[in-house]
C-alpha atoms as one frame of an Amber mdcrd trajectory, in Angstrom:
protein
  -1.879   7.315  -7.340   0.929   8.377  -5.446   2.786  11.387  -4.770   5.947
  12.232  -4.123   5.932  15.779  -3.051   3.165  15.181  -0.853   5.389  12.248
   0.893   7.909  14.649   1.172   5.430  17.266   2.964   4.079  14.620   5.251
   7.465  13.514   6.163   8.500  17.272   7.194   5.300  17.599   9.446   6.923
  17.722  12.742   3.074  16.219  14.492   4.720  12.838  12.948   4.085  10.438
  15.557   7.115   7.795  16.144   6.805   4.575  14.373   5.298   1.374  16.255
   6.562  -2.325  16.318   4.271  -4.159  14.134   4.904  -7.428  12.814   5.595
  -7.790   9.016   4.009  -9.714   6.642   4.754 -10.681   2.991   2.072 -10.616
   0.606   2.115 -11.863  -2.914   3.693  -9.051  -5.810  -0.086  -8.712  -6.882
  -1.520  -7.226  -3.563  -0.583  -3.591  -3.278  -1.276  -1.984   0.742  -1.250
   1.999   1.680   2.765   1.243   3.047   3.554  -0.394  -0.335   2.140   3.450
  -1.881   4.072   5.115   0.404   7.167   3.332  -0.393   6.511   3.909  -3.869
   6.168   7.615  -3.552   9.615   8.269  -1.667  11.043   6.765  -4.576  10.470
  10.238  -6.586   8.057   8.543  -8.992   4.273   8.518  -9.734   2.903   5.761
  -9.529  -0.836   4.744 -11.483  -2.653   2.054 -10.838  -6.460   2.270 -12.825
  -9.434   1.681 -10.527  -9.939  -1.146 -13.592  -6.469  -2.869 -12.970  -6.952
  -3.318  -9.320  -9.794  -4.640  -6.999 -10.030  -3.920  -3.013  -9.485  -6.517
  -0.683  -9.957  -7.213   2.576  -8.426 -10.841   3.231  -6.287 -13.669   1.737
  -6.829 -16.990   1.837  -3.299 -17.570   4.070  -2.757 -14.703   6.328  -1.991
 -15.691   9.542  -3.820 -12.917  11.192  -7.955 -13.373  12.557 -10.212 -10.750
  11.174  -8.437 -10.012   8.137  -5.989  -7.442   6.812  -5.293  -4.618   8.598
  -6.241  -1.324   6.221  -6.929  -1.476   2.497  -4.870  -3.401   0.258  -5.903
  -4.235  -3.630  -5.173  -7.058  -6.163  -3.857  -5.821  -9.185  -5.248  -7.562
 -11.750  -3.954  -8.471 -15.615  -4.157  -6.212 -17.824  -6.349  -7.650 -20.770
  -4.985  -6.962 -24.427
């Protein structure tokens, strides 16, 4: 779940350290990370995502990185009707 008035308060916390370089990588429309819910939250709307429609995930398959993703990131998965 995200939040956009607690985006807003984090933003306004002048202990905000500057950003670092990091490099960017592009992930598939199914895998959700903590930026993606940040994004999502600036955008002044909530955001849901059921622990059922998503799984946890710590690698893919063709990420260029060693050891993995860096921080959580989840799959969402179909919803079944």
């Amino acid at each position: 779940m995200s939040s956009p008035s607690l985006s807003k308060a984090i933003a306004a916390c002048p202990s905000q350290m500057p950003k670092a370089r990091l490099p960017k990588y592009v992930y598939p429309d199914e895998v959700l990370s903590v930026s993606d819910l940040q994004t999502k939250a600036r955008g002044d709307k909530v955001f849901t995502l059921r622990r059922e429609e998503a799984k946890l995930i710590h690698d893919l398959d063709l990420h260029p990185k060693k050891g993995g993703l860096f921080g959580d990131h989840l799959l969402m998965l179909r919803r079944r009707h």
